[in-house]
Backbone as CSV, one residue per row, in Angstrom:
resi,resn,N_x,N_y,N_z,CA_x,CA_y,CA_z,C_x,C_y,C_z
1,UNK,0.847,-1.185,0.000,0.000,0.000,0.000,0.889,1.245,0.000
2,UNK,0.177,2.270,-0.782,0.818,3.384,-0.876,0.852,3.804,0.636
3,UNK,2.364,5.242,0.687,1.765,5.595,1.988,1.076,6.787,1.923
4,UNK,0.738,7.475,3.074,-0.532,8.379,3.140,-0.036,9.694,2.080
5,UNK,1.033,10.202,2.157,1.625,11.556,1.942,1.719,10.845,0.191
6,UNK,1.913,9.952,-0.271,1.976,9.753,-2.028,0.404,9.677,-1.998
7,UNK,-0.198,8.698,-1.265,-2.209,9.017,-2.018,-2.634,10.287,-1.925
8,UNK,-2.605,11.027,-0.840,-2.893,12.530,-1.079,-2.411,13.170,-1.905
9,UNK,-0.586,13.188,-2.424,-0.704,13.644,-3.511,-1.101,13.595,-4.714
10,UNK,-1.158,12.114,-4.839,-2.153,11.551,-6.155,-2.995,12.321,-6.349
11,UNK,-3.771,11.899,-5.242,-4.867,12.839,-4.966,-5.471,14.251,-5.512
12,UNK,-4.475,14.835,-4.715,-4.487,16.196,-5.273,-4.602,16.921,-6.285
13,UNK,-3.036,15.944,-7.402,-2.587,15.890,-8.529,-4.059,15.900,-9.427
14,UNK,-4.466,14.532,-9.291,-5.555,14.611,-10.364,-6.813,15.178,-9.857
15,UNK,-7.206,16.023,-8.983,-8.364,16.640,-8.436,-7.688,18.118,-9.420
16,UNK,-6.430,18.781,-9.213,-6.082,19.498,-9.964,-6.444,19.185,-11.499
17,UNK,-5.631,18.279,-11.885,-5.571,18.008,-13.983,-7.055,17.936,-14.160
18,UNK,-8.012,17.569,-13.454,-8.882,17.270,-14.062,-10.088,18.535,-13.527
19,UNK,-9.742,19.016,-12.303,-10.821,20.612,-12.087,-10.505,21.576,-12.628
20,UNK,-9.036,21.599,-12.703,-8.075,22.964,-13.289,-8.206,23.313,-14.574
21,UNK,-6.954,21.887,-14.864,-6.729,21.687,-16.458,-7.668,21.456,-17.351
22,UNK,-8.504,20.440,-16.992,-9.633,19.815,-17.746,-10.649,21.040,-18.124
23,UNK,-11.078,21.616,-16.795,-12.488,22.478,-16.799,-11.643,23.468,-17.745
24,UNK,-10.740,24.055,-17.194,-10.110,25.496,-18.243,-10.394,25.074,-19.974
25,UNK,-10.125,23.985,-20.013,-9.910,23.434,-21.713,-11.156,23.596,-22.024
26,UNK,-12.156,22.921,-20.948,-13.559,22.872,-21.839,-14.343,24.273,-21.831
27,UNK,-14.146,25.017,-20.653,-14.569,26.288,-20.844,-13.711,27.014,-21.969
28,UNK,-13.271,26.961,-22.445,-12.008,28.197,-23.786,-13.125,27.442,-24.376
29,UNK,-13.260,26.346,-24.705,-14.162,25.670,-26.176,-15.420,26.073,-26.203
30,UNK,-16.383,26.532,-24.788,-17.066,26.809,-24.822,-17.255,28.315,-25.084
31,UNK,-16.296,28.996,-24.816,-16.140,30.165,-25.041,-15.657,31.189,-26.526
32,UNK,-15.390,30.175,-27.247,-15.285,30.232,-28.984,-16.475,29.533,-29.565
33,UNK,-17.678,29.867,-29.608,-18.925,29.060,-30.214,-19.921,30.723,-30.618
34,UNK,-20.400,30.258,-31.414,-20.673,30.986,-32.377,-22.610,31.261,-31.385
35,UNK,-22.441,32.245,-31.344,-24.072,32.735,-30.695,-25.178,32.289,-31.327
36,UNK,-26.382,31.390,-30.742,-27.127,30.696,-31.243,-28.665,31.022,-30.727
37,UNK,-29.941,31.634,-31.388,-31.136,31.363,-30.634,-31.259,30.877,-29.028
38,UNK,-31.176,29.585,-29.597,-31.147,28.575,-28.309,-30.324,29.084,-27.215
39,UNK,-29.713,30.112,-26.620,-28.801,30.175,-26.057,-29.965,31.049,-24.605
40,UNK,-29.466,30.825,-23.716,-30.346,32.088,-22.952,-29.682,33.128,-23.566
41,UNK,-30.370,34.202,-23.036,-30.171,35.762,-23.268,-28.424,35.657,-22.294
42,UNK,-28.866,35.397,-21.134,-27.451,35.886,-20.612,-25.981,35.170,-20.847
43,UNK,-26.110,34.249,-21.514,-25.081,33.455,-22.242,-25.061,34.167,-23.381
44,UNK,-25.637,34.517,-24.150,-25.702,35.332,-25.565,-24.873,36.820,-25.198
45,UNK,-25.269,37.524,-24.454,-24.935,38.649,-23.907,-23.298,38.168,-23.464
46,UNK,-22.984,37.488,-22.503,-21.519,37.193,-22.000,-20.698,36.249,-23.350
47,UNK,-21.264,35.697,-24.184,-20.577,35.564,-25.519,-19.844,36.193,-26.110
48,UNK,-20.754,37.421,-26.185,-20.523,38.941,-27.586,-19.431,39.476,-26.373
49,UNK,-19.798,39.425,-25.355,-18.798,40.549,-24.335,-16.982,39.518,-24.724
50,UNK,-17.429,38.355,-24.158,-16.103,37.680,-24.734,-15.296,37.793,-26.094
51,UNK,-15.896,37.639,-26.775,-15.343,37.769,-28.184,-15.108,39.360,-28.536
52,UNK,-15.759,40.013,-27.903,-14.499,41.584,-27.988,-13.858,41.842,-26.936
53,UNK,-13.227,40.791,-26.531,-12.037,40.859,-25.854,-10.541,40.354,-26.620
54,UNK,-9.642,40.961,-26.459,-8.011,41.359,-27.107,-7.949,40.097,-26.617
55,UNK,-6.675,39.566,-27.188,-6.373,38.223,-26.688,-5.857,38.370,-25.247
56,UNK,-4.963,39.734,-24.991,-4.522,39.734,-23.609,-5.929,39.495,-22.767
57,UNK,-6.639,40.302,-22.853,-8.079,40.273,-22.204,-8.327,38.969,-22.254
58,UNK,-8.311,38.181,-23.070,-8.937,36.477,-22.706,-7.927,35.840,-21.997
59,UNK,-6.773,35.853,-22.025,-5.440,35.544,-21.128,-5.994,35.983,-19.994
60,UNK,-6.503,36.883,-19.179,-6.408,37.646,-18.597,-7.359,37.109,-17.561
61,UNK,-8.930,36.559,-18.336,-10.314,36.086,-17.877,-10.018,35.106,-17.676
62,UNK,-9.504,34.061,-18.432,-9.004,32.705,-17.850,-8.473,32.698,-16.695
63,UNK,-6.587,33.272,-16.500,-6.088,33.512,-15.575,-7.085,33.599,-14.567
64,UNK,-8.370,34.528,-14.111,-9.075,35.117,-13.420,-9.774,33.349,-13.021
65,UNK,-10.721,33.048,-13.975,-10.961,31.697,-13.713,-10.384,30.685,-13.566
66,UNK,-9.101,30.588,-13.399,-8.705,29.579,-12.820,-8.179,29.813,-11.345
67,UNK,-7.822,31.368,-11.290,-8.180,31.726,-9.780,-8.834,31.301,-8.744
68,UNK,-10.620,31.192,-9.492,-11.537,31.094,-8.862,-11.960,29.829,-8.711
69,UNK,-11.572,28.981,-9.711,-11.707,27.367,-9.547,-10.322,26.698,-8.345
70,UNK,-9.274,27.368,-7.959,-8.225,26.989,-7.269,-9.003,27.138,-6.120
71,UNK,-9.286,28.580,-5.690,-9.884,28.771,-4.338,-11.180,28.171,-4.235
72,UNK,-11.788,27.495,-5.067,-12.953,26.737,-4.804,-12.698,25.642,-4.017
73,UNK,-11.925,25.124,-5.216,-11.370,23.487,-4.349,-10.571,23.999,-3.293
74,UNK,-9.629,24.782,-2.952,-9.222,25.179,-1.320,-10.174,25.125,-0.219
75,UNK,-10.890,25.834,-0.842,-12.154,26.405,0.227,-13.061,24.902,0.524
76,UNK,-13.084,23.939,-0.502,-13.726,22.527,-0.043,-12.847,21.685,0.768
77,UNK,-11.410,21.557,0.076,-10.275,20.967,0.581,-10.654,20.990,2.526
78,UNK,-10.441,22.669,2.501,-10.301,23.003,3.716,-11.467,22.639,4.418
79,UNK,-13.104,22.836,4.149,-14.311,22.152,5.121,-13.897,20.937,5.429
80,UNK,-13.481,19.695,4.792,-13.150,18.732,4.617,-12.218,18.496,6.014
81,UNK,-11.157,19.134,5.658,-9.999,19.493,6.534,-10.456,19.279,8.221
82,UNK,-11.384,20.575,7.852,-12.173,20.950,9.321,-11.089,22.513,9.701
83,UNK,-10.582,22.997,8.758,-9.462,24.038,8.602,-10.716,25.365,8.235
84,UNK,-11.486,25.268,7.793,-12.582,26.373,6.978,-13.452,25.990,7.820
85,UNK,-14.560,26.851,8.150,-15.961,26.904,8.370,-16.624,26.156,7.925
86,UNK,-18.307,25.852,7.841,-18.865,26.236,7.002,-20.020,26.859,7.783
87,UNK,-20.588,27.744,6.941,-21.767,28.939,7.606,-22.796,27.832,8.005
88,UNK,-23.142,28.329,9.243,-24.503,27.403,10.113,-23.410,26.476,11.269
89,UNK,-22.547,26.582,11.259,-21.562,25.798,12.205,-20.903,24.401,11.253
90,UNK,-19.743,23.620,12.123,-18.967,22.649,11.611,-19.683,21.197,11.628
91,UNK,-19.421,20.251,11.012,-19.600,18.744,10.742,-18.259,18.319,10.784
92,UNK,-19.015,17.164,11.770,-17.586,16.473,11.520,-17.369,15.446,10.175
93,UNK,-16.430,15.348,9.647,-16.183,14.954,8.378,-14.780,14.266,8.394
94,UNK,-14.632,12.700,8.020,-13.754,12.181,7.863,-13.620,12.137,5.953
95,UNK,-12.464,12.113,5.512,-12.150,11.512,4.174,-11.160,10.445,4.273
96,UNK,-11.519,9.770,3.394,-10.148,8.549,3.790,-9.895,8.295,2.179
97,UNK,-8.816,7.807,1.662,-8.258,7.686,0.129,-7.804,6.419,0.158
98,UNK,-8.272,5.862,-0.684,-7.570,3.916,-0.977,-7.669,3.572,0.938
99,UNK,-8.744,3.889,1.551,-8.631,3.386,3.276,-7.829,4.057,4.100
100,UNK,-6.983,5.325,3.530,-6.063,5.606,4.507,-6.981,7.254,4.557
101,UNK,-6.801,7.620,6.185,-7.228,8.668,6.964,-6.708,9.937,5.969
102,UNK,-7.195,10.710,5.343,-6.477,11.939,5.444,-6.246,13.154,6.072
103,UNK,-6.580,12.916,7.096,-5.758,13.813,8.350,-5.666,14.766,8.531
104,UNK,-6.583,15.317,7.360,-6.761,16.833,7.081,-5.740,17.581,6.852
105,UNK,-5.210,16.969,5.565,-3.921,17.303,4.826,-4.138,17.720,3.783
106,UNK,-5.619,18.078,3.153,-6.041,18.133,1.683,-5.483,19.482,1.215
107,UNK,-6.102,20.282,1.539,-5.820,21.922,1.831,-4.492,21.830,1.823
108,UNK,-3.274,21.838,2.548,-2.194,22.158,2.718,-1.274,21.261,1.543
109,UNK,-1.696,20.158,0.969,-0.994,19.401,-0.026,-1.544,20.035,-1.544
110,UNK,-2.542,20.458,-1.380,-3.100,20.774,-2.863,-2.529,22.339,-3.118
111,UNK,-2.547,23.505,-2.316,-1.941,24.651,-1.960,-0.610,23.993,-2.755
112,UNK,0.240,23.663,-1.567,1.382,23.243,-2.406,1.489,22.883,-3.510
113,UNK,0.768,22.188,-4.215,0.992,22.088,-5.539,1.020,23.387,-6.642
114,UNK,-0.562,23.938,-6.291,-0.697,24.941,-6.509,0.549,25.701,-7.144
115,UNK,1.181,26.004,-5.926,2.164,27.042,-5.992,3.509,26.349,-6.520
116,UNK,3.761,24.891,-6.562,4.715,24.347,-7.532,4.729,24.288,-8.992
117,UNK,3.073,24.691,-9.621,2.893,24.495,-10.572,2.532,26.047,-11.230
118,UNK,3.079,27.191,-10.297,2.755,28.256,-10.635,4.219,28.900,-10.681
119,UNK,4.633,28.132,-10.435,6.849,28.634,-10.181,6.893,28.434,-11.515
């Protein structure tokens, strides 16, 4: 069996490639599509606003969203943890990975990555 500190990073690793990396890819694709009827109004409206944006400007919105998808999963990492709140008071909450405790290491291993993959 793995030990605890390699499954959490596993862990982490692909909670990242696949919330980070993955979602960023499919949102850009969604974000080059051509305005359609079918669309609500406020998707139609944030379309046209996208597409007159400079490329720095779309560099820029991404960057921004992947901001906001990092501190998402932090901010869960951490309830999890028992490190964060959550509004209305705490639960207790175990996670365990392949059977092993995680110890409320999520938050502080995924951070780290974070910032290894931002060097």
């Amino acid at each position: 069996m793995l030990e605890l500190e390699e499954v959490i990073n596993e862990f982490v690793k692909r909670v990242y490639d696949t919330s980070v990396e993955d979602t960023l890819e499919i949102y850009k694709e969604q974000f080059n599509i051509t305005v359609s009827d079918k669309m609500t109004e406020s998707r139609k409206e944030f379309l046209k606003m996208y597409s007159s944006f400079t490329k720095d400007q779309k560099k820029i919105f991404f960057d921004l969203l992947k901001i906001v998808i990092i501190d998402s999963i932090s901010q869960i990492f951490g309830i999890i943890d028992g490190s964060s709140y959550l509004t209305g008071g705490n639960m207790e909450i175990e996670m365990s990975i392949e059977g092993q405790n995680t110890e409320g290491m999520l938050q502080d291993y995924f951070l780290s990555l974070v910032e290894e993959k931002e060097e």
